[in-house]
Backbone bond lengths (Angstrom), bond angles and torsions (degrees), N, CA, C in turn:
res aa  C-N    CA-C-N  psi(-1)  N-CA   C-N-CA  omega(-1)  CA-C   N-CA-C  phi
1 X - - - 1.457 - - 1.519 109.44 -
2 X 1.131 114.33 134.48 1.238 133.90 -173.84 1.719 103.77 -58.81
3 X 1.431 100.34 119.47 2.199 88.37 157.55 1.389 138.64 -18.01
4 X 1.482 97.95 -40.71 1.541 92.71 -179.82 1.536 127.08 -91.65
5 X 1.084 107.48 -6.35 1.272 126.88 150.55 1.256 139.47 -71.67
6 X 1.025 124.31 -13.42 1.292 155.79 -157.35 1.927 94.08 -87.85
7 X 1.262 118.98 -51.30 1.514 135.49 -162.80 1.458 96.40 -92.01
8 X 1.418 105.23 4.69 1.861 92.71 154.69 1.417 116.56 -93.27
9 X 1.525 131.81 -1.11 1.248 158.43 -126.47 1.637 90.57 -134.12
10 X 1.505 101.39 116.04 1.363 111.57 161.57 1.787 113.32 -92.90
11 X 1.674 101.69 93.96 1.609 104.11 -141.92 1.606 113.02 -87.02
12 X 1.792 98.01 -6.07 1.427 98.35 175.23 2.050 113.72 -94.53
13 X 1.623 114.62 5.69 1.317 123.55 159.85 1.999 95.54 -92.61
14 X 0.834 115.22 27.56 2.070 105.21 179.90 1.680 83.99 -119.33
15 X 1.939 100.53 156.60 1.182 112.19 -0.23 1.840 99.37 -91.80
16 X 1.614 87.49 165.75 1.450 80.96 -175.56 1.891 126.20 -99.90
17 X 1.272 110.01 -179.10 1.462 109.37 -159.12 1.688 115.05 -54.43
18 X 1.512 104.35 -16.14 1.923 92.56 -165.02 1.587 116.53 -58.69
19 X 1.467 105.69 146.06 1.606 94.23 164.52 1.401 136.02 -54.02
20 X 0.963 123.51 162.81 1.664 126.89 -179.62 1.523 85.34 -71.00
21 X 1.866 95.79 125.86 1.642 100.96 169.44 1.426 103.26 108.89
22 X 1.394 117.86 -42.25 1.717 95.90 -176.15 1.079 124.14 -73.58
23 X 1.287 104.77 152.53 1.931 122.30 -160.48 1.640 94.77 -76.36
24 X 1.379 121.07 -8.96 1.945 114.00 -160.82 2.168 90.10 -67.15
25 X 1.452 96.18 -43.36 1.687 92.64 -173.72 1.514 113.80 -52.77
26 X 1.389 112.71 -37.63 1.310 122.48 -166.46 1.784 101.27 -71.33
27 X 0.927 129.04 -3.49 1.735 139.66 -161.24 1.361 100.53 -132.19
28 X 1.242 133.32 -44.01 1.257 121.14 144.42 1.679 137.05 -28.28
29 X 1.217 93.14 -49.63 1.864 107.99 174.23 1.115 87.27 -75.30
30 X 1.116 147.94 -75.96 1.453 148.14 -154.08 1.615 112.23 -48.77
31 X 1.360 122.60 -38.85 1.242 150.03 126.80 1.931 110.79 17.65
32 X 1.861 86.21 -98.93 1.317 115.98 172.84 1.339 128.79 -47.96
33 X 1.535 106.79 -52.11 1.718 118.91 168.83 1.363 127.81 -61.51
34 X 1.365 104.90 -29.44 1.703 128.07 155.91 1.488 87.28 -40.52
35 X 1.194 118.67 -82.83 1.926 130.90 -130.59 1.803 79.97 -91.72
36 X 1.079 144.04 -37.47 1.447 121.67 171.87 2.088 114.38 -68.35
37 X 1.122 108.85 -28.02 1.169 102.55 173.95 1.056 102.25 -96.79
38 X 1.106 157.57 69.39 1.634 169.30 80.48 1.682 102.89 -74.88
39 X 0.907 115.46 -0.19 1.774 94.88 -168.00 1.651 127.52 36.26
40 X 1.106 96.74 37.81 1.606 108.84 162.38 1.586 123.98 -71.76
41 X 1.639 93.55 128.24 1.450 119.77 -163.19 2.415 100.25 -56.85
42 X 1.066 137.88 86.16 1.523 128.93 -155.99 1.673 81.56 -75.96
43 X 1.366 136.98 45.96 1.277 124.38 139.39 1.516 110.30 -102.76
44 X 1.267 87.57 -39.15 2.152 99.86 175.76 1.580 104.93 -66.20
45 X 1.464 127.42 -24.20 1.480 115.37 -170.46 1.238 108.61 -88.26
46 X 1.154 128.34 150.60 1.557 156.73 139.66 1.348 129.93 -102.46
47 X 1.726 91.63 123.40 1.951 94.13 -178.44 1.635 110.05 -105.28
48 X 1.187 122.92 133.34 1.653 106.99 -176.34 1.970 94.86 -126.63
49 X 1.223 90.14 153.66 1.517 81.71 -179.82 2.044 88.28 -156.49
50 X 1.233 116.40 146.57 1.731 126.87 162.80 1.300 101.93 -50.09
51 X 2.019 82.62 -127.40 1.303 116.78 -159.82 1.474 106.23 -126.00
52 X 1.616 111.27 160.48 1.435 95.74 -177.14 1.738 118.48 122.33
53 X 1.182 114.95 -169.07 1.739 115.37 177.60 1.408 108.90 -75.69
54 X 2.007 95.40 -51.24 1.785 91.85 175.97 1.347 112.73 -98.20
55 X 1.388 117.16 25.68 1.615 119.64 175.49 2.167 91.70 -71.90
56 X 1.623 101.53 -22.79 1.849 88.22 -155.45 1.479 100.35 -98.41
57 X 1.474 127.13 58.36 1.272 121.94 -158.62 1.522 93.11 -118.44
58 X 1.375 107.30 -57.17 1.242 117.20 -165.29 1.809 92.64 -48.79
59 X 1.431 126.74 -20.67 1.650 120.09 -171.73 1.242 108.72 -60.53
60 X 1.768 112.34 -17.71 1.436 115.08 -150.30 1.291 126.09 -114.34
61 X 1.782 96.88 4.09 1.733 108.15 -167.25 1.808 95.25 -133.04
62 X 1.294 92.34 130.87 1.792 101.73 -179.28 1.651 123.23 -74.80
63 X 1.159 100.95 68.27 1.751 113.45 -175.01 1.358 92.60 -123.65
64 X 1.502 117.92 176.14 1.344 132.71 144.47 1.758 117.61 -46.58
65 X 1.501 113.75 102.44 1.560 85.36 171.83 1.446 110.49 -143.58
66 X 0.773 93.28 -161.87 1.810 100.86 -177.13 1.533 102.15 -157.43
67 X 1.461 98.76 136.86 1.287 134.61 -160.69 1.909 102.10 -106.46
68 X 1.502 130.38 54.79 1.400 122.56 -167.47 1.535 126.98 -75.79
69 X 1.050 111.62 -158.94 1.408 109.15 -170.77 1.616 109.66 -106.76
70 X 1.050 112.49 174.73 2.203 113.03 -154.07 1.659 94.07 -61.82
71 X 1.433 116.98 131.88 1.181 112.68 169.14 1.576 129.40 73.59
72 X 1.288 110.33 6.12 1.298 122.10 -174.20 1.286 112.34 -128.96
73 X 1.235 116.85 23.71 1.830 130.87 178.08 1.342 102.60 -62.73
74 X 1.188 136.93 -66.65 1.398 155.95 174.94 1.356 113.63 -36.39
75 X 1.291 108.13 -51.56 1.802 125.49 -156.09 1.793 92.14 -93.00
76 X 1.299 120.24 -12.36 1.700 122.94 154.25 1.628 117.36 -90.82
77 X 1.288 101.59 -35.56 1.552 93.88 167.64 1.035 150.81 -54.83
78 X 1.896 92.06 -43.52 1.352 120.29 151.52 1.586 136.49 -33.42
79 X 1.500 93.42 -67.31 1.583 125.76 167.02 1.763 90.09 -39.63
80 X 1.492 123.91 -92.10 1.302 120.23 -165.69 1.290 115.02 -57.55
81 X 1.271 146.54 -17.40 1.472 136.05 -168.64 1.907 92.22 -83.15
82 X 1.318 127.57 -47.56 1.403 141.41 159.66 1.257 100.65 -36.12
83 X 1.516 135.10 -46.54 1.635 111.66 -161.94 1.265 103.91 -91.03
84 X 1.707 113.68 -25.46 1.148 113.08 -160.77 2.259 108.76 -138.46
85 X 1.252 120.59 60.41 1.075 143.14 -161.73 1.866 101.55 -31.31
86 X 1.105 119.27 -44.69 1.648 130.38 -174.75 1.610 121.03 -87.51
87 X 1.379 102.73 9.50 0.738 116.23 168.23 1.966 124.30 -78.49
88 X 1.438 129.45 114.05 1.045 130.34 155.50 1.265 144.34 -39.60
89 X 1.460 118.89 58.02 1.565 118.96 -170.43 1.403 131.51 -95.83
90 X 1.481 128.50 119.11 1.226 142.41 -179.18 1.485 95.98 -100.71
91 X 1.488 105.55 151.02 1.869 112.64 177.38 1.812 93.30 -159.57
92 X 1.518 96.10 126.88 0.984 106.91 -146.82 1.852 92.96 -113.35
93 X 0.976 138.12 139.43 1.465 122.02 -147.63 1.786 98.12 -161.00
94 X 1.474 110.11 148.13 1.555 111.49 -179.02 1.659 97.79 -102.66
95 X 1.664 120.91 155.04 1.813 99.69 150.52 1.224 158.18 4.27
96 X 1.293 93.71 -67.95 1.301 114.09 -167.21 1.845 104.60 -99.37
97 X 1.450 126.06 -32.66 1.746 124.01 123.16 1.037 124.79 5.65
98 X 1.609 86.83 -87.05 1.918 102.90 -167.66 1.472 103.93 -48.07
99 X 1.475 107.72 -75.02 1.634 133.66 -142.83 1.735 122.76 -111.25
100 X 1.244 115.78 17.45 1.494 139.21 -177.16 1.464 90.27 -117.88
101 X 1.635 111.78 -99.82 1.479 118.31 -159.59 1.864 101.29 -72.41
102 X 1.301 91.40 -56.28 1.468 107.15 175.99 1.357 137.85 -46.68
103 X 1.789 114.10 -29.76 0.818 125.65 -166.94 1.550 119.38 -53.22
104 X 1.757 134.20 -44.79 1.255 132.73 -171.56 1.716 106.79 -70.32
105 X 1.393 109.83 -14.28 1.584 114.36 -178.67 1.955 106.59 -71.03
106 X 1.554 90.07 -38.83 1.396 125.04 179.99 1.715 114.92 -29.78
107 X 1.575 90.12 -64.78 1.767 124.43 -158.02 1.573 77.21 -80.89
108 X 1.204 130.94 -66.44 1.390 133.70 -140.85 1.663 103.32 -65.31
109 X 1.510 117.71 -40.81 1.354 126.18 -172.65 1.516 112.55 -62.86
110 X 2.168 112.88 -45.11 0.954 89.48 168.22 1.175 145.30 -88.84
111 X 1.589 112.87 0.53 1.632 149.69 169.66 1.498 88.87 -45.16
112 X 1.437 116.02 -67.26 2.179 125.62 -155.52 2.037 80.92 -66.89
113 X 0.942 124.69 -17.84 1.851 110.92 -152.04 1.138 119.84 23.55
114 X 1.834 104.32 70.85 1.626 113.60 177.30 1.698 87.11 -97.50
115 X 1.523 101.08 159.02 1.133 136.53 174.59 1.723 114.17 -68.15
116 X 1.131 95.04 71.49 1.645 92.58 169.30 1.303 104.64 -162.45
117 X 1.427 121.76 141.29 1.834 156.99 -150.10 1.466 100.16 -97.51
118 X 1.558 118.79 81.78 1.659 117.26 157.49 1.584 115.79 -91.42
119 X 1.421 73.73 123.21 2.385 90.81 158.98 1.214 99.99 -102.85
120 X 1.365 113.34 140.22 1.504 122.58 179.12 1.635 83.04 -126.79
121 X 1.448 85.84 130.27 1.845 107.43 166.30 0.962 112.18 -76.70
122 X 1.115 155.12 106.72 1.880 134.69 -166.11 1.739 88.45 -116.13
123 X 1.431 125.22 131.12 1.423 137.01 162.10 1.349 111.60 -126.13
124 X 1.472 108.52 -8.51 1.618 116.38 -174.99 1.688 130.26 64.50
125 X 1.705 108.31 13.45 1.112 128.91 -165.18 1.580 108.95 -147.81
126 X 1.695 117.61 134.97 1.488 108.14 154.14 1.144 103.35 -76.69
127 X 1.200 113.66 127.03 1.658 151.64 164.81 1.370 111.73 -70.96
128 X 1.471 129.00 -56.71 0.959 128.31 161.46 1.339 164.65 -86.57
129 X 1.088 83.62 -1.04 1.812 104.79 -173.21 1.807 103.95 -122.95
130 X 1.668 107.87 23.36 1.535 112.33 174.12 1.673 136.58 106.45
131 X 1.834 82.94 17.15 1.667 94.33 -173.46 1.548 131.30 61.36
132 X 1.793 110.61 46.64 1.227 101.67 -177.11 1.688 108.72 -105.04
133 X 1.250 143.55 164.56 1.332 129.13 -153.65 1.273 91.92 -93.57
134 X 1.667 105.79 166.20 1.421 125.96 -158.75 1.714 102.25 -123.85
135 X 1.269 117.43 162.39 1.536 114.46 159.41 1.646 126.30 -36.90
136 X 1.517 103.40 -39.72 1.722 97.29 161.65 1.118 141.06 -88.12
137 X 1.266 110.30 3.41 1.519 123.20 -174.53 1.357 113.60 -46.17
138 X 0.928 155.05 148.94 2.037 144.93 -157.90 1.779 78.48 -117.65
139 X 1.782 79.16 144.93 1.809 91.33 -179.96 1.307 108.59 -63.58
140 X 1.600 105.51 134.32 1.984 100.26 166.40 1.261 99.29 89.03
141 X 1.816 127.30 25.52 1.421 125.19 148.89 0.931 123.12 -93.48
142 X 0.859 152.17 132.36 1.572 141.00 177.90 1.636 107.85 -75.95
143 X 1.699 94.68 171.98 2.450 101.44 178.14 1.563 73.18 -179.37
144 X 1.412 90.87 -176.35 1.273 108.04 -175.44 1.298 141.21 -70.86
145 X 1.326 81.91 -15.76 1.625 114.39 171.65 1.607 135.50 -109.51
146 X 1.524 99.33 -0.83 1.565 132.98 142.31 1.093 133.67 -89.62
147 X 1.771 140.42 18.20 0.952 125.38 -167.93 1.671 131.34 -43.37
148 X 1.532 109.59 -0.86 1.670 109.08 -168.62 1.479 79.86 -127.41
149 X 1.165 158.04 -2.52 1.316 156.85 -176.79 1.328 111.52 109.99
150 X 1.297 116.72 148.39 1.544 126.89 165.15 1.589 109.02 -53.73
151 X 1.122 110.42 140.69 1.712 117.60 -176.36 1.738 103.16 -119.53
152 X 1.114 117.26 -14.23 1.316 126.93 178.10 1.225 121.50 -72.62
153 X 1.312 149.04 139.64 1.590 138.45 175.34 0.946 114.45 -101.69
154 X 1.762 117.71 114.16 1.408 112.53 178.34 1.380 148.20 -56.24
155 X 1.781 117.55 151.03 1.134 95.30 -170.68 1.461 111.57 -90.14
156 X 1.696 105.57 -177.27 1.140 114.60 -156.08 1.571 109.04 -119.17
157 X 1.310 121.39 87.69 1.425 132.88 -146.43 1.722 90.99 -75.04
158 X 1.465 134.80 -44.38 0.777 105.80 -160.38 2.097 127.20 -95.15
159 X 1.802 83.02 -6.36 1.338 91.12 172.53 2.104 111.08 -95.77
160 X 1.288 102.59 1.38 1.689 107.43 168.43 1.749 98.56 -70.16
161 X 1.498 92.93 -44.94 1.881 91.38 -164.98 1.610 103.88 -57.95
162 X 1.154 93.94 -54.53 2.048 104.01 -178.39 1.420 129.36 -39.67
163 X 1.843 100.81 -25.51 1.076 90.09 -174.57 1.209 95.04 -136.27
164 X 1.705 117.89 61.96 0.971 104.86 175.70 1.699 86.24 -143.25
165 X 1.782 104.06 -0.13 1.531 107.02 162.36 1.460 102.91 122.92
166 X 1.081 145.71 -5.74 1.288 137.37 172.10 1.601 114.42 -36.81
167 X 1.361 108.96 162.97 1.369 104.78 178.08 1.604 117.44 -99.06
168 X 1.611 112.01 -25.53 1.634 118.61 -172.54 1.318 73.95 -136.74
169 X 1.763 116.00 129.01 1.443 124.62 134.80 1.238 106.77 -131.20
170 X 1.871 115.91 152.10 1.498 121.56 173.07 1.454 113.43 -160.82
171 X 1.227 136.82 149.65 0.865 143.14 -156.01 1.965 123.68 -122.09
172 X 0.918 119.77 89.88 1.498 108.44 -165.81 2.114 102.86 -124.35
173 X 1.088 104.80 -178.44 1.426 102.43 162.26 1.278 103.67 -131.43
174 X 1.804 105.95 -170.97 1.719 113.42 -176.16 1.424 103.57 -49.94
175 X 1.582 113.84 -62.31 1.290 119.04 -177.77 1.946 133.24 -29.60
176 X 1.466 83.77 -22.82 1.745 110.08 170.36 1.293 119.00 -103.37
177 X 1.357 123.92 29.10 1.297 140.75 -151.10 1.638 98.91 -66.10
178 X 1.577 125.86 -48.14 1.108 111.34 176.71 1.445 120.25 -55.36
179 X 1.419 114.12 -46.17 1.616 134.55 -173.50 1.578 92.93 -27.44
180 X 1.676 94.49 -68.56 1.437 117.92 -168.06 1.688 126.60 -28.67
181 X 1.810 90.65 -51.03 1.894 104.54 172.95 1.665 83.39 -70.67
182 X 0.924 148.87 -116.41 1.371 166.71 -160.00 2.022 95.47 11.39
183 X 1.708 93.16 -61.49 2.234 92.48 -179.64 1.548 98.72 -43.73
184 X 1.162 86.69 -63.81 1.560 98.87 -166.36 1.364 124.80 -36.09
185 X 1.212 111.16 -23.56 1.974 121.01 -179.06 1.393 92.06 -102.85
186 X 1.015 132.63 -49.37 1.621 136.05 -177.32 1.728 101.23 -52.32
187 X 1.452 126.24 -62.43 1.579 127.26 165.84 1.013 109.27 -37.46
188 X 1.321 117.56 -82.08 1.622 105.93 -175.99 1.605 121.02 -45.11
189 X 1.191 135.01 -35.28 1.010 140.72 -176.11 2.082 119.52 -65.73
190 X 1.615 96.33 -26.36 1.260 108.67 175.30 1.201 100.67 -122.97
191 X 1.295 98.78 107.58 1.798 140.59 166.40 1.307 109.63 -13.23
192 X 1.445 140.98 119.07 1.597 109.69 167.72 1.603 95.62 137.00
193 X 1.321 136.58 171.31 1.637 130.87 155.95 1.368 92.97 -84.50
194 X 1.557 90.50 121.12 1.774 142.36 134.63 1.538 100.31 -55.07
195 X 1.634 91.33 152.13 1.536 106.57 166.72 1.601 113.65 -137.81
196 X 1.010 164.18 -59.26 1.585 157.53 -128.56 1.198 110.45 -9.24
197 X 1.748 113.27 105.31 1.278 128.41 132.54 1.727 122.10 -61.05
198 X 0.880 101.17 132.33 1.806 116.75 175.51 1.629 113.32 -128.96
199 X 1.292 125.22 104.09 1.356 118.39 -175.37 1.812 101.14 -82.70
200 X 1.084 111.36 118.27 1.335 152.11 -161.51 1.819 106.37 -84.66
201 X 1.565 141.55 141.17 0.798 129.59 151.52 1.668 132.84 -90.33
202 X 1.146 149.06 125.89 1.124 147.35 129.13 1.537 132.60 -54.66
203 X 1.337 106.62 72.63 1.701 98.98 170.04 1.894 123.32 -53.04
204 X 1.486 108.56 -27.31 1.531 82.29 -146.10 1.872 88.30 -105.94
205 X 1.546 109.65 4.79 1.376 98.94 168.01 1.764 111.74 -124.92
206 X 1.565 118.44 -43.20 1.139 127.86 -171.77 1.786 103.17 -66.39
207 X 1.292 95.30 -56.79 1.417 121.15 -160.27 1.906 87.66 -64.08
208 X 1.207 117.13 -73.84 1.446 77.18 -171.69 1.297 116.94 -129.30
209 X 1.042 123.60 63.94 2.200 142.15 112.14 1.891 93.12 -44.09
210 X 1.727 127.76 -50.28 0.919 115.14 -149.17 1.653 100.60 -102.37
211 X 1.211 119.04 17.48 1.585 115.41 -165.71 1.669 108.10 29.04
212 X 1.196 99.84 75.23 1.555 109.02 159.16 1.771 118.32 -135.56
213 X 0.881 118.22 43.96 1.536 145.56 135.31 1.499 112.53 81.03
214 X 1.271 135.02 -104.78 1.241 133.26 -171.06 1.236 111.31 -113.42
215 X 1.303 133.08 148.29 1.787 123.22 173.82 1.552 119.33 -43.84
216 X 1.207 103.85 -9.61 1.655 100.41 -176.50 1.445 95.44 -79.98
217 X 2.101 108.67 -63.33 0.983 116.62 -160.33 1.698 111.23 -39.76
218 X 1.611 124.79 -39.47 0.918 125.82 -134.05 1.725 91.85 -92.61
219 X 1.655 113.74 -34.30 1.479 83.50 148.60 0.952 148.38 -108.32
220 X 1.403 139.82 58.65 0.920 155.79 -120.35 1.988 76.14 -172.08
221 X 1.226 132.67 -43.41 1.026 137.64 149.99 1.608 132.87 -51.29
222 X 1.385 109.40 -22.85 1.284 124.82 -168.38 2.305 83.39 -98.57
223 X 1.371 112.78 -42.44 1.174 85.98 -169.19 1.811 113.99 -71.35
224 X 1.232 104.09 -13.46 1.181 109.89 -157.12 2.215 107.28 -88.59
225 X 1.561 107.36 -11.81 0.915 109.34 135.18 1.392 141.06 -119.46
226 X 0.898 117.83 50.44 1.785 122.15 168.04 1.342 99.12 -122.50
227 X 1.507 100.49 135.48 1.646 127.24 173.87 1.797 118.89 -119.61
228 X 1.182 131.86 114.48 0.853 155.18 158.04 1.528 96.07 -8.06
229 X 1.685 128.83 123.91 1.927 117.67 125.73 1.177 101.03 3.18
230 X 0.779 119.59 -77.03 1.925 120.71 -93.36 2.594 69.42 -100.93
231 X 1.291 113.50 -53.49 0.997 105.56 178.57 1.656 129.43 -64.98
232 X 1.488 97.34 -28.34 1.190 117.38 179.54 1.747 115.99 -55.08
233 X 1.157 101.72 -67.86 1.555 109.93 139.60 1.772 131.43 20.56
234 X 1.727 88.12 -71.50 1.442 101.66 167.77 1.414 136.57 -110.40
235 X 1.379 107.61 41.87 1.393 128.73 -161.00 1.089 112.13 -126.50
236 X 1.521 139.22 125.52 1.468 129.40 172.74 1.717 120.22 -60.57
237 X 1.475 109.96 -163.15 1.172 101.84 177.14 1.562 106.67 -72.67
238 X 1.272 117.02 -37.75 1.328 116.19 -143.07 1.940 101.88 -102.48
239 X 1.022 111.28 18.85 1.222 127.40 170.93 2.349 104.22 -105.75
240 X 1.566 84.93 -24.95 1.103 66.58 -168.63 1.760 105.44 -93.48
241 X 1.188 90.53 2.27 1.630 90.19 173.36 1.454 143.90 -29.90
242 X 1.092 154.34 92.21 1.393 146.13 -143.22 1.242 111.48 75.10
243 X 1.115 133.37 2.47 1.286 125.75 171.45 1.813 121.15 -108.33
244 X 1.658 118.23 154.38 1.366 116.65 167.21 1.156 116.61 -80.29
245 X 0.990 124.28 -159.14 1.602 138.97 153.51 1.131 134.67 -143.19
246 X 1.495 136.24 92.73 1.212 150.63 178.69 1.308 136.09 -88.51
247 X 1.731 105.44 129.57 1.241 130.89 163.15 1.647 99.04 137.55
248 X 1.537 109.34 -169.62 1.546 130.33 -169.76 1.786 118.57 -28.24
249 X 1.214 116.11 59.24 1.837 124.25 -165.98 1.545 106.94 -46.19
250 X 1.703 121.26 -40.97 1.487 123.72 -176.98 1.881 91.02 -164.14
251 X 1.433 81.55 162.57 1.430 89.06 -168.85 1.708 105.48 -162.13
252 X 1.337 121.99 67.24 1.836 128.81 -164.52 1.462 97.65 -124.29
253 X 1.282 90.09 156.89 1.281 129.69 176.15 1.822 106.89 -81.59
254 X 1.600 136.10 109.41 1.267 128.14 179.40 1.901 94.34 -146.54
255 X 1.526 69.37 155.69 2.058 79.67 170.35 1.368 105.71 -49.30
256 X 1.541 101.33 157.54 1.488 92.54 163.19 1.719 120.13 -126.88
257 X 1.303 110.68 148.89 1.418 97.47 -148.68 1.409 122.67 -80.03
258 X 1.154 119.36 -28.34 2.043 123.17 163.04 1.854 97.01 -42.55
259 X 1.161 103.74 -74.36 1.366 110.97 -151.01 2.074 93.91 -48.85
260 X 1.348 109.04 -50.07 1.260 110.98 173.16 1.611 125.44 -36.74
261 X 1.494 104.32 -52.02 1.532 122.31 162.72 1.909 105.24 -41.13
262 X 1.081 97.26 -61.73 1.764 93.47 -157.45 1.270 85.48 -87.50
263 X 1.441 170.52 2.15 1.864 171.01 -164.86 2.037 73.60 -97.18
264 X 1.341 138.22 -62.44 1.353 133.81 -161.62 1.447 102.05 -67.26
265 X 1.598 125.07 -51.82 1.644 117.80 -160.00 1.540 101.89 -82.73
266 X 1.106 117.24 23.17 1.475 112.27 177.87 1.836 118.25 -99.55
């Protein structure tokens, strides 16, 4: 990492807790380079993050942030983007965050289309609290709490947000790491709640409960299922089986809801 990057880094909390291999570090940088290629003022920014692997991120980047409680990242963001409209807010969120505890904060944020920048870590696993499966877990993975496989069908964080009104949603993984900085300046740039999903690796719980091999292998796994829109398109269901779909999910023009708030008390 480049020097100048470096001073987004609260460097006397490094290095920090993730395992060797998880994709949350790799989205982190992606993170920073976002908010340095915007030239954003890091007195105007705010990072908020829960509970969880990527609940401990916001510990690790030198902005204004807040460190909240499981599932309630949003429902603080909220609160501050309301007190304080010019304010720059990123909230940085795991799976099971977003769309488990988190999830009705989820629907509702992009329902209001307030102005605030979510990364969702997606690994499809609690990571931290002992590897038990999450809302994304893909049917027929195993966690700790699948030992015969998940029977459930995961949800779909980034088409819940889309159609539940957001203004920027998109979907990439580590393996799309540039893509990733690229949503991320594009969200902020269109007014409204942003979303970026990033499917995330877990080596030392997801990765192998599922025998899928080394942190490389596994993305190297992530490229080998993600399919393009634009290909996706021409694919049945059952082609698309096991697979995501990546890049630009929605992309509209909507009120936005702070500014809406204070357009009434005036």
């Amino acid at each position: 990492m480049r020097a100048s990057l470096k001073s987004y880094f609260r460097t006397g909390k490094l290095p920090h807790f993730l395992c060797p291999g998880c994709g949350h570090g790799a989205i982190m940088g992606a993170l920073v380079r976002a908010i340095d290629q915007l030239g954003l003022d890091r007195n105007n920014v705010v990072v908020i993050s829960g509970i969880g692997c990527a609940g401990r991120s916001s510990s690790f980047m030198d902005f204004n942030t807040l460190h909240t409680t499981h599932g309630r990242a949003l429902a603080f963001a909220t609160g501050l983007k309301l007190a304080n409209p010019d304010l720059d807010i990123f909230v940085f969120m795991g799976d099971g965050d977003s769309s488990a505890i988190g999830g009705n904060h989820l629907i509702h944020a992009a329902r209001r289309n307030i102005d605030l920048n979510a990364i969702v870590a997606n690994n499809s696993i609690y990571g931290m609290t002992g590897g038990q499966y999450s809302p994304t877990t893909p049917e027929g993975m195993f966690s700790t709490t699948a030992p015969y496989g998940n029977i459930e069908p995961p949800m779909d964080i980034a088409g819940v947000t889309a159609a539940a009104g957001a203004s920027y949603v998109a979907r990439w993984s580590v393996f799309h790491i540039k893509q990733v900085i690229k949503s991320i300046v594009e969200g902020y740039n269109n007014k409204g709640f942003s979303l970026i999903e990033v499917i995330s690796q877990c080596p030392t719980y997801f990765g192998r409960k599922n025998r899928l091999g080394s942190p490389s292998r596994m993305i190297q796994w992530q490229k080998e299922r993600s399919v393009t829109l634009s290909k996706a398109r021409e694919m049945n269901e059952e082609e698309l089986k096991d697979k995501f779909v990546v890049g630009v999910i929605a992309r509209r023009e909507r009120e936005e809801f702070s500014k809406k708030i204070y357009s009434l008390m005036r």
